[in-house]
C-alpha positions in Angstrom: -27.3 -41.2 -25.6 -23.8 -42.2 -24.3 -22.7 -39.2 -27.1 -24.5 -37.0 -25.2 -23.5 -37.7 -21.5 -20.0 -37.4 -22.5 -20.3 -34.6 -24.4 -22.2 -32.7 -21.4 -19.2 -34.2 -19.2 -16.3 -32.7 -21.4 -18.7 -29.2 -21.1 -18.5 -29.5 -17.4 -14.5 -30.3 -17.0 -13.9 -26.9 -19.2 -16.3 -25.0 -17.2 -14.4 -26.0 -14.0 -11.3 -25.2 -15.5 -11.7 -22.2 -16.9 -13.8 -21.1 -13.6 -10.9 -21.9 -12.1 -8.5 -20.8 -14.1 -10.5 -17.1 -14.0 -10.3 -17.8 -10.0 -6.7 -17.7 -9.7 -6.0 -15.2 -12.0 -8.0 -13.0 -9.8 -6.5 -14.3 -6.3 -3.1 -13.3 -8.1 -4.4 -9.7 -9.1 -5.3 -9.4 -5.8 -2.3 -10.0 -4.4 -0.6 -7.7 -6.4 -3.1 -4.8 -5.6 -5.1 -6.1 -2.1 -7.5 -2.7 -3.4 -8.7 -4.0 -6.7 -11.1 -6.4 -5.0 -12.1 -3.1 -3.1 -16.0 -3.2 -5.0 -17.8 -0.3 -2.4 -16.3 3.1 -1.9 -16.1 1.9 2.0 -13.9 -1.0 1.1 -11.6 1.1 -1.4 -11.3 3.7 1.8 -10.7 0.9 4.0 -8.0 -0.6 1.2 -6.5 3.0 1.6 -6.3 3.2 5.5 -4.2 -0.4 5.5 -1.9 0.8 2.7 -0.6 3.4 4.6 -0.9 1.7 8.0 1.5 -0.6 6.1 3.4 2.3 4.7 3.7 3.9 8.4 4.8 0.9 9.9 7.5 0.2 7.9 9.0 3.7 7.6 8.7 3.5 11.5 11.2 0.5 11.6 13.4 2.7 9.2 13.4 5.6 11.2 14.0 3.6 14.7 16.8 1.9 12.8 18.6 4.8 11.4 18.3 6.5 15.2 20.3 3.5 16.8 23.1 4.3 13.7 23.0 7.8 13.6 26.1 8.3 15.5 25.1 11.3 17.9 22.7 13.5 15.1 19.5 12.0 16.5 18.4 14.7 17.9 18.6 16.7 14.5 16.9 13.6 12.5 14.5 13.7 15.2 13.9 17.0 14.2 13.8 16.3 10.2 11.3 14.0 11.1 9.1 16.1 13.0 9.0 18.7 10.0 8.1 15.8 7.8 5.3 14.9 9.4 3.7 18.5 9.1 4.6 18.5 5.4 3.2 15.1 4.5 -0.1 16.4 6.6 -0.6 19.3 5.1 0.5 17.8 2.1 -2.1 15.8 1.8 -4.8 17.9 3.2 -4.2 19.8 0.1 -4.8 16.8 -2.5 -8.0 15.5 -0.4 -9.4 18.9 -0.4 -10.5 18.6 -3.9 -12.5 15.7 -3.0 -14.1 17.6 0.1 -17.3 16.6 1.6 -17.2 13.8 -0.7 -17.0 9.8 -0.1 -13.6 9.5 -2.0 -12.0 12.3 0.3 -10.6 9.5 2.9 -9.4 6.8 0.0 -7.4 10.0 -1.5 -6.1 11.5 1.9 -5.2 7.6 3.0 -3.4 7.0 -0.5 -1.2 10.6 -0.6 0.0 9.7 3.2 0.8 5.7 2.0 2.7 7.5 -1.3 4.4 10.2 0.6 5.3 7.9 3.5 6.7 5.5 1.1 9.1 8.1 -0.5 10.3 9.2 3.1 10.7 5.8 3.7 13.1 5.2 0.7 15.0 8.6 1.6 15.6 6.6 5.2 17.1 4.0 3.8 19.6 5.9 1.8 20.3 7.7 4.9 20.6 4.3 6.5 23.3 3.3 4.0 24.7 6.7 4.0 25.4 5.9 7.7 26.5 2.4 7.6 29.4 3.4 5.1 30.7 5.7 7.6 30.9 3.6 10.0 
């Protein structure tokens, strides 16, 4: 009888472990990709929208940092920028519009302004050290 109870015990502890084990392997996923836990088509458009809120935000501290260096051609990055923004609209408009009508149409429109945001954002930065060389 004694057999048994331990035996069952021993099943339990490796049950708990791997269950947790499997736990934190997910919580690390997750962290990697916050969308991958995404399950409903909302949550994955939601996922999308905070990507490239995330995305906006930081290009945003890039571009008000390069403005303070840019050494009197603000008014023609200002410009740059403005054009940017109509291309990364339109842009995307373009690549959601073959998901029109459809649930997925906000996810893709969210992810193409996070991607392009992010690639103006690195184009910034080398503007940004560009800058700071000359100075």
């Amino acid at each position: 009888m004694k057999k048994f109870l331990w035996l069952g015990l021993l099943c339990a502890l490796a049950a708990c472990a791997f269950t947790h084990a499997a736990s934190a392997q997910k919580k690390a996923a997750a962290r990697s990709n916050p969308c991958d836990e995404a399950r409903t088509q909302m949550d994955m458009n939601v996922c999308a929208d905070q990507q490239y809120r995330k995305a906006d935000a930081e290009l945003n501290r890039v571009y008000q940092e390069l403005m303070r260096s840019s050494g009197g051609t603000d008014a023609k990055l200002k410009a740059a920028q403005l054009a940017w923004i109509k291309f990364r609209d339109a842009e995307c408009d373009y690549k959601a519009a073959f998901n029109e009508g459809g649930s997925m149409q906000p996810m893709t429109y969210s992810f193409c302004l996070a991607d392009v945001t992010a690639a103006r954002t690195r184009q910034l930065r080398e503007s940004l050290k560009e800058v700071r060389a000359e100075q």
